[in-house]
SESEKOL-798525 format. One record per residue (C-alpha): residue number from 0; residue in three letters; x, y, z. Coordinates in steps of 0.2 Angstrom, whole numbers, plus 2048, in hexadecimal, padded with zeros to 3 digits. Layout:
BEGIN
[rec NUM,"Ala",[X,Y,Z]],
...
# end
This chain:
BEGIN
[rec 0,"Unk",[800,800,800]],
[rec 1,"Unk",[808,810,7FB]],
[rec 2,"Unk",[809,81F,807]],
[rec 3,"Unk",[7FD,827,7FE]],
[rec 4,"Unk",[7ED,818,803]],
[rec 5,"Unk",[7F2,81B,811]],
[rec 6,"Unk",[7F1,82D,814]],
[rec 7,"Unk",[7E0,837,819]],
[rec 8,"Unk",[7DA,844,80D]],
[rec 9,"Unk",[7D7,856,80C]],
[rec 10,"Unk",[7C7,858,813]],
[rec 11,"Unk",[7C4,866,804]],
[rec 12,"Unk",[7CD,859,7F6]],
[rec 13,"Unk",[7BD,84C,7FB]],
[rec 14,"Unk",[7B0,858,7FA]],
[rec 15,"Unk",[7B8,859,7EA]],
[rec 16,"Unk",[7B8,848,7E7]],
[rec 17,"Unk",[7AA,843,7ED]],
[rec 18,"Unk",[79F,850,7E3]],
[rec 19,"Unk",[7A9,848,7D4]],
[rec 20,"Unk",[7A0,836,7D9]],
[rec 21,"Unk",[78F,83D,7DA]],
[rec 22,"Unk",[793,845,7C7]],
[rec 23,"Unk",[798,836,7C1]],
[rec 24,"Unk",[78A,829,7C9]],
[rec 25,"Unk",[77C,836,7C3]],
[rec 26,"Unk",[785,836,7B3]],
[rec 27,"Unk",[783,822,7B1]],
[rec 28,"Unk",[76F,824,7B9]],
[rec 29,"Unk",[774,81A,7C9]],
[rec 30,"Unk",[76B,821,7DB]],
[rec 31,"Unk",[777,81E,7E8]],
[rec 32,"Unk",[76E,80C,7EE]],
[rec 33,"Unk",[770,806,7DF]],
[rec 34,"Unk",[782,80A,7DE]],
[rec 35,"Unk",[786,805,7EE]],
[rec 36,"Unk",[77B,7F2,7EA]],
[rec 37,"Unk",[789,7EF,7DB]],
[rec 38,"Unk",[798,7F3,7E5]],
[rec 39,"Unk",[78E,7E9,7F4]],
[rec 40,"Unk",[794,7F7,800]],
[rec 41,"Unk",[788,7FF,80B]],
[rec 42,"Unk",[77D,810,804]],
[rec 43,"Unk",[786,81C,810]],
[rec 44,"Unk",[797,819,80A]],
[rec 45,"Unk",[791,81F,7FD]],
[rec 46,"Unk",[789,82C,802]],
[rec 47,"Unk",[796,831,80F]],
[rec 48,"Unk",[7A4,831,800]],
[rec 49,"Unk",[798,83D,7F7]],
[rec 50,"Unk",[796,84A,806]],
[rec 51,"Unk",[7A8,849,808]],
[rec 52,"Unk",[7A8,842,818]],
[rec 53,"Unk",[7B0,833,814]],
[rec 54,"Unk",[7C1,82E,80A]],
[rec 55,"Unk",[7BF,826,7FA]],
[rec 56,"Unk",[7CC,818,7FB]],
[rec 57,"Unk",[7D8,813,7EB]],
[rec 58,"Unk",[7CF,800,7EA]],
[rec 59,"Unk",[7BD,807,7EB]],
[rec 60,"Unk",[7C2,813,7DD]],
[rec 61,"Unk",[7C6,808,7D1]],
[rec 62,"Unk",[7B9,7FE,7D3]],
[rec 63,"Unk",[7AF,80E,7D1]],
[rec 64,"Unk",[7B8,811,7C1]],
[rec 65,"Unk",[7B4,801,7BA]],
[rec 66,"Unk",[7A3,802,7BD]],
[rec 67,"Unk",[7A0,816,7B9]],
[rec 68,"Unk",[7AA,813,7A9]],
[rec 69,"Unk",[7B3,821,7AE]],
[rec 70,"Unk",[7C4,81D,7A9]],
[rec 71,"Unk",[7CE,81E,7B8]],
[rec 72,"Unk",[7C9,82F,7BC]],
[rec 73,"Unk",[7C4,82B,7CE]],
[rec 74,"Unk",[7D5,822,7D0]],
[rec 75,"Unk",[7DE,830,7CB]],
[rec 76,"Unk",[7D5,83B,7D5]],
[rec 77,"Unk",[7D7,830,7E6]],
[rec 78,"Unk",[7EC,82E,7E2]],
[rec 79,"Unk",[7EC,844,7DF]],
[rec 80,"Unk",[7E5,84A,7EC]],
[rec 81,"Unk",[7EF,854,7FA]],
[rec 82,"Unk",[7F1,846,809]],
[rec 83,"Unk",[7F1,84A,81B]],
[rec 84,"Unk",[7F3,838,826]],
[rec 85,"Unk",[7E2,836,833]],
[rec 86,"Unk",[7EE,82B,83A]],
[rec 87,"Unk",[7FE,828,83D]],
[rec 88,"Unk",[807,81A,834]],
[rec 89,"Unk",[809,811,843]],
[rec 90,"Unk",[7F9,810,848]],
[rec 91,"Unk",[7EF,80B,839]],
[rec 92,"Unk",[7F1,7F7,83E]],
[rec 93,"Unk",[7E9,7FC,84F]],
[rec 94,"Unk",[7DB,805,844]],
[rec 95,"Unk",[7D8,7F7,83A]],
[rec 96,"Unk",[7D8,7EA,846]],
[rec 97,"Unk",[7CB,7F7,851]],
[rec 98,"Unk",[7C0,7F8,845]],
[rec 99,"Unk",[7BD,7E6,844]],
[rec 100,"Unk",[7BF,7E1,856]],
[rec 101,"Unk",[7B3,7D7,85E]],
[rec 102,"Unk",[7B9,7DC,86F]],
[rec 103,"Unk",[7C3,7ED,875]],
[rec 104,"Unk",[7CA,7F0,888]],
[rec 105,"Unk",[7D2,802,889]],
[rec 106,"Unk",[7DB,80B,899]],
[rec 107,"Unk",[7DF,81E,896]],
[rec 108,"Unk",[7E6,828,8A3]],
[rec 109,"Unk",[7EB,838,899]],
[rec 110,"Unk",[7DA,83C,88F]],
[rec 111,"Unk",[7CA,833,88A]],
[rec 112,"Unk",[7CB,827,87E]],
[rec 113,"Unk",[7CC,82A,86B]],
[rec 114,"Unk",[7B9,81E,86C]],
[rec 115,"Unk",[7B1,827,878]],
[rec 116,"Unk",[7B6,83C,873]],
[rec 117,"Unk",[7AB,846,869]],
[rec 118,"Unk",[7B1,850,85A]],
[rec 119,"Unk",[7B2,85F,866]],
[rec 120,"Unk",[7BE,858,871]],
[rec 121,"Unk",[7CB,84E,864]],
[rec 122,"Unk",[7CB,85E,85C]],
[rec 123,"Unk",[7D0,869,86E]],
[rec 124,"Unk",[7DB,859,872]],
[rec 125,"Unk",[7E5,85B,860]],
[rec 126,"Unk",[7E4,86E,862]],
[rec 127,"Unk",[7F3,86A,86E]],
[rec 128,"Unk",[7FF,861,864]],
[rec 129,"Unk",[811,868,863]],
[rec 130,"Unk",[815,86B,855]],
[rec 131,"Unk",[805,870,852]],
[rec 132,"Unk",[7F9,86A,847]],
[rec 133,"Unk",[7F0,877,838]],
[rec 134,"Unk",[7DD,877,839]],
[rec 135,"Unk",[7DB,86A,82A]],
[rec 136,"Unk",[7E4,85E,832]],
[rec 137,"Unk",[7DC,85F,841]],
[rec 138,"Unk",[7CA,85D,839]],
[rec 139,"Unk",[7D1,84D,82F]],
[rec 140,"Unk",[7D5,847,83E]],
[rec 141,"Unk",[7C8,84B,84B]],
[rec 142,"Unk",[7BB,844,83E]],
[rec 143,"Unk",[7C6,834,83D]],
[rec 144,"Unk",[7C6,831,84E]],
[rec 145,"Unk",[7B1,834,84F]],
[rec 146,"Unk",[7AF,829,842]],
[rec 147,"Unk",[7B8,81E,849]],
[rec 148,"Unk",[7A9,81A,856]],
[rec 149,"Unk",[79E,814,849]],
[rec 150,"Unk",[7A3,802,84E]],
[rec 151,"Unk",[799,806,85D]],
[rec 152,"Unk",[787,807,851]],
[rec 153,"Unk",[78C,7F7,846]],
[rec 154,"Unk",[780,7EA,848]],
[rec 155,"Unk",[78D,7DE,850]],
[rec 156,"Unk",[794,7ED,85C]],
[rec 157,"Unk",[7A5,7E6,863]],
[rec 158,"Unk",[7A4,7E6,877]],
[rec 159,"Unk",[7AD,7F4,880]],
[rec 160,"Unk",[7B6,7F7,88F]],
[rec 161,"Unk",[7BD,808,894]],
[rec 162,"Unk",[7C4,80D,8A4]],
[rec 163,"Unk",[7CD,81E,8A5]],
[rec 164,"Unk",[7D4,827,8B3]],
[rec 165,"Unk",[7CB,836,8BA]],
[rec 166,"Unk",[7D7,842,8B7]],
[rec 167,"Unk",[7D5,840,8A5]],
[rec 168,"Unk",[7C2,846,8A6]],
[rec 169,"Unk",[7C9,858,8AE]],
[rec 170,"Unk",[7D6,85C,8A2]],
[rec 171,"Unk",[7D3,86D,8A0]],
[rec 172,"Unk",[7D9,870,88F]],
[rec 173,"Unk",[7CB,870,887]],
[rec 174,"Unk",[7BB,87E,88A]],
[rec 175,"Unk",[7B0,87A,898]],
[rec 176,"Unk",[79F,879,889]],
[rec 177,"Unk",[7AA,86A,882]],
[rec 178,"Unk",[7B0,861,891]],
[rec 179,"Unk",[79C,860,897]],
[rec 180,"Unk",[797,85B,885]],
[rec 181,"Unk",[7A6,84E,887]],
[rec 182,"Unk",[79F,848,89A]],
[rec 183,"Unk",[78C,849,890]],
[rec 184,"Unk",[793,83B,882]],
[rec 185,"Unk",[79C,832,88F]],
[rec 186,"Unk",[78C,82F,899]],
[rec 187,"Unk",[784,82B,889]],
[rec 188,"Unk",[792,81E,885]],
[rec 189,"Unk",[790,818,897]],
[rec 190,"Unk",[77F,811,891]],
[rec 191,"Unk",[782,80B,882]],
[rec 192,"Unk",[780,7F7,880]],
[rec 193,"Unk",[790,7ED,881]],
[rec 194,"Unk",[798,7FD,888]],
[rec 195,"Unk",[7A1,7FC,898]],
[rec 196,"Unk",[7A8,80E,89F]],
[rec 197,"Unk",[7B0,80F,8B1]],
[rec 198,"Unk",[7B9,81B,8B8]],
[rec 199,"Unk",[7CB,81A,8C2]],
[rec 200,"Unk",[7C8,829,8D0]],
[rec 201,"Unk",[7D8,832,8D4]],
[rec 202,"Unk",[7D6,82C,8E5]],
[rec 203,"Unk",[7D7,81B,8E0]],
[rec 204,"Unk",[7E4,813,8ED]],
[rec 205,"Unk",[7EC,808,8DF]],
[rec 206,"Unk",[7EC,808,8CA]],
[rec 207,"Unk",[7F6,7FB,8C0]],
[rec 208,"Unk",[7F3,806,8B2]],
[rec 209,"Unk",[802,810,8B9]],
[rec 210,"Unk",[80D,80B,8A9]],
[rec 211,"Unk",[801,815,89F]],
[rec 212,"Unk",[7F3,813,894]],
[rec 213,"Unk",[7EE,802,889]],
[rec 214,"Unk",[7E3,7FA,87D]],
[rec 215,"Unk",[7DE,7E8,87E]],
[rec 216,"Unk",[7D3,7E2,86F]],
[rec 217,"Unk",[7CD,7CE,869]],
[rec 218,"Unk",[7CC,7CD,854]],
[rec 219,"Unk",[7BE,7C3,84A]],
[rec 220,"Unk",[7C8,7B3,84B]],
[rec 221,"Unk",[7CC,7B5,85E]],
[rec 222,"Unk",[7DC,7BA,85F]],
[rec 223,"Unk",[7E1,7C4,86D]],
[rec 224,"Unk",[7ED,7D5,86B]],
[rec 225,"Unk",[7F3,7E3,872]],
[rec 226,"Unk",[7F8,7F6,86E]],
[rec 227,"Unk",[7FF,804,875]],
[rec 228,"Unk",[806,815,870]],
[rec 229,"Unk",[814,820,876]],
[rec 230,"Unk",[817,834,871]],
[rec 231,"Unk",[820,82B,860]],
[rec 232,"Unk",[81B,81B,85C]],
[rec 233,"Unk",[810,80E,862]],
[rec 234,"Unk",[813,7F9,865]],
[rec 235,"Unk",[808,7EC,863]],
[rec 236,"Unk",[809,7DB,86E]],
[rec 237,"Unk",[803,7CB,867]],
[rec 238,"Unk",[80D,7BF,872]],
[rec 239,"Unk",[7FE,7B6,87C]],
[rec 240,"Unk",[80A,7B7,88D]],
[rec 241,"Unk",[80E,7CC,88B]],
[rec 242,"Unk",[7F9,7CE,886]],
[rec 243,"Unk",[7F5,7BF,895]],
[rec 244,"Unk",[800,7CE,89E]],
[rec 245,"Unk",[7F5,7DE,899]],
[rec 246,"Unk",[7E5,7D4,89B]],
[rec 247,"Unk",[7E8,7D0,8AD]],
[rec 248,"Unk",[7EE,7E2,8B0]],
[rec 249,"Unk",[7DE,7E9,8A8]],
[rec 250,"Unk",[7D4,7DD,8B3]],
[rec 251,"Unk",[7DC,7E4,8C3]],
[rec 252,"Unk",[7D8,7F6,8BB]],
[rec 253,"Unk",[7C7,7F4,8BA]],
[rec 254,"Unk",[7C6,7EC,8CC]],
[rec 255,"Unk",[7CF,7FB,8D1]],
[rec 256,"Unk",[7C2,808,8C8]],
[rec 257,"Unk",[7B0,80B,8CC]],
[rec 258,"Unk",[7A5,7FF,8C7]],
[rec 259,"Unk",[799,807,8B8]],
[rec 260,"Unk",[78C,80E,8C2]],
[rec 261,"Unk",[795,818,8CC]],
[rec 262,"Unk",[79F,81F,8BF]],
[rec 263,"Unk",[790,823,8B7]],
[rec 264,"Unk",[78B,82C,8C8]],
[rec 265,"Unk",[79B,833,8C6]],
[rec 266,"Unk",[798,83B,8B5]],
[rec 267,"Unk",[787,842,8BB]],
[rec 268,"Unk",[792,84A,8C9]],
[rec 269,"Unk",[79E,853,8BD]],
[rec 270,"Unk",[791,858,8B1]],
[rec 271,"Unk",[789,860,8C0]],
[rec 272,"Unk",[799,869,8C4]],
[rec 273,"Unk",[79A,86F,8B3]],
# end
């Protein structure tokens, strides 16, 4: 996969792109279902690619052209377009593997996690990168990390465990309207099927999370892994006796936390102090 696959795309560049989609299915007297029914993909990619929301990939191009008959021009388009990543390099396996997940166990300590934040709050949180990010690059990727959370609203949801350190729900870099609408979606998240949040209070007596934070996640065909990042690079952990390790040590972190209704009394208290 060249660099360019890989790379997220001016959000101006797929309007662009997107707008040339709609030109050339109207052209060949297709609605979007019936488009969508041929490729056998689902409507809204469709329509997502159209609105510009959503990146038009190199394989899905070319299958695009071939059925357009538009003589590559889609492809070409896709391959031209100014890049900026949505992810880094080094954590595109870990997005993959996410998105297909049957299973997800997170510990944060610093910030929420990328799952659970709305679009206000990735883009505050990316607001303080150093060296800083331009505004482009911090729509692309604030939108890549909502969109992440649609594998919360697929029909066969992946189960999820998140336990974060209370300290992490006080950061106060962001303005007070976006930390209560952060605290808001949490409690909504909180109550979502499958979803298991809990809170690690800052008066907790022990945390075996002191290393710092973690991603446990099961794939389709069982297989147990683990990920973690550091300010330049991340590592992913598939020996079954290093993951045995993280699993054990995510167990004791949610022993230690507050079980989930009181960290949901816990939200309601913040959002009253709000």
């Amino acid at each position: 996969m060249s660099p360019k696959s890989r790379a997220h795309r001016n959000p101006s560049a797929m309007r662009m792109v997107g707008r040339l989609l709609a030109l050339f299915r109207q052209a060949a007297g297709l609605t979007q279902a019936e488009l969508a029914e041929r490729l056998v993909i689902a409507e809204a990619t469709i329509a997502s690619i159209e609105q510009g929301r959503r990146q038009l990939l190199p394989d899905l191009a070319e299958r695009l052209d071939e059925l357009l008959y538009t003589k590559g021009a889609l492809a070409v388009a896709v391959e031209n377009m100014p890049e900026i990543d949505q992810f880094p390099l080094w954590a595109e396996k870990y997005i993959e593997q996410e998105q297909k997940a049957i299973s997800l166990c997170k510990y944060d300590a610093l910030v929420v996690p990328g799952l659970l934040q709305t679009s206000d709050y990735a883009c505050a949180l990316l607001q303080q990168r150093v060296p800083a990010y331009d505004e482009d690059e911090i729509a692309t990727k604030a939108a890549g990390r909502t969109e992440r959370q649609g594998i919360f609203q697929r029909k066969n949801a992946p189960t999820g465990s998140f336990v974060v350190w209370e300290p992490a729900l006080r950061m106060a870099f962001a303005e007070p309207w976006v930390r209560t609408e952060q605290l808001k979606h949490l409690r909504m998240m909180a109550d979502l099927p499958g979803v298991t949040l809990q809170v690690l209070p800052l008066d907790a007596e022990e945390n075996a999370g002191d290393a710092g934070p973690f991603t446990l996640l099961e794939t389709p065909d069982h297989q147990h892994l683990a990920y973690m990042e550091t300010q330049r690079g991340s590592q992913w952990v598939s020996d079954p006796d290093e993951v045995s390790i993280l699993a054990r040590r995510y167990a004791m972190l949610r022993s230690q936390a507050l079980p989930p209704k009181a960290t949901k009394g816990l939200l309601d208290h913040l959002l009253g102090e709000a």
